[in-house]
N, C-alpha and C positions, 0 to 999 in steps of 0.2 A: 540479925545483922552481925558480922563478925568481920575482925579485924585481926591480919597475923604481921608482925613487924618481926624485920631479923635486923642485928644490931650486933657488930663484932668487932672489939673493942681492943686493941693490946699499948700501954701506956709502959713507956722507960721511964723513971722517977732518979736513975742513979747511971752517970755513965764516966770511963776517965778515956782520956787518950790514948792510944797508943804510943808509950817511950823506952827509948832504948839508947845505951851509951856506947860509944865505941870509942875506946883506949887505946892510944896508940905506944911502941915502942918505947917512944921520947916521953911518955906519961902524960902527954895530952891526951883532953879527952873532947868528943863532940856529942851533944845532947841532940836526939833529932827525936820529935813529938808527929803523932799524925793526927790529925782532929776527929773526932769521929762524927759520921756522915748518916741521918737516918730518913728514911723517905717517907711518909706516912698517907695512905689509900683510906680513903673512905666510903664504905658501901652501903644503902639503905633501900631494901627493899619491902614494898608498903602493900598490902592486896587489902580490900575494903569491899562486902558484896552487901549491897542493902535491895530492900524490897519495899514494895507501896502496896499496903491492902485497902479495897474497896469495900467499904460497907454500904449498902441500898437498902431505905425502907422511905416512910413514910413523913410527912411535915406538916402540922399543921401551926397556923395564926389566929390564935384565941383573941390576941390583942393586938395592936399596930408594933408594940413595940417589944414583944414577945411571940418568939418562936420553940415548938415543941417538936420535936425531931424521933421517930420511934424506929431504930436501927434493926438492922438483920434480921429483917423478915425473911428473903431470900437467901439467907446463908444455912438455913437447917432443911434436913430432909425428911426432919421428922413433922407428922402428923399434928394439924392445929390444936388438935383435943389433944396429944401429947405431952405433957412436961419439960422433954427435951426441946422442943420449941420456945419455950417461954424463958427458958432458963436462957438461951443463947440470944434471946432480946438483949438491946441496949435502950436507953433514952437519953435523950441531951436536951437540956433547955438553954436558950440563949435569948440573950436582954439586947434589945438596939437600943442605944442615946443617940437621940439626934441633936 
């Protein structure tokens, strides 16, 4: 299973205005400020690919409330009297309460 995320980030922490004076002649003056204006996008793209593997073999019920489960018999190619066989066994025990 693999997951790829893209995440692209740019954060302002510090900004001033735009200001500027204009002096006139007569020695007035006018302050004109312009607010600063920021637009912010957000993008998040997510891909995610998983898979289901089947394992087949064998079950048996020794007890009512005990099952014994002998995995991946049919997942090897190799030969019964082989090693490779036996090694790619699984088993699972599982308890029912009723």
């Amino acid at each position: 299973m693999s997951s790829l995320a893209i995440k692209d980030t740019k954060e302002r922490n510090e900004s001033e205005p735009f200001t500027w004076i204009k002096e006139y002649s007569d020695g007035t003056q006018e302050l004109y400020m312009d607010d600063d204006i920021y637009e912010s996008t957000s993008e998040i793209n997510k891909t995610t690919i998983s898979s289901t593997v089947f394992t087949y073999g064998f079950g048996f019920n020794p007890m009512n409330n005990l099952q014994i489960d002998l995995l991946g018999v049919f997942n090897s190619d190799a030969s019964i009297l082989d090693t490779d066989f036996y090694k790619s066994l699984q088993i699972s025990f599982s308890l029912k309460f009723d």
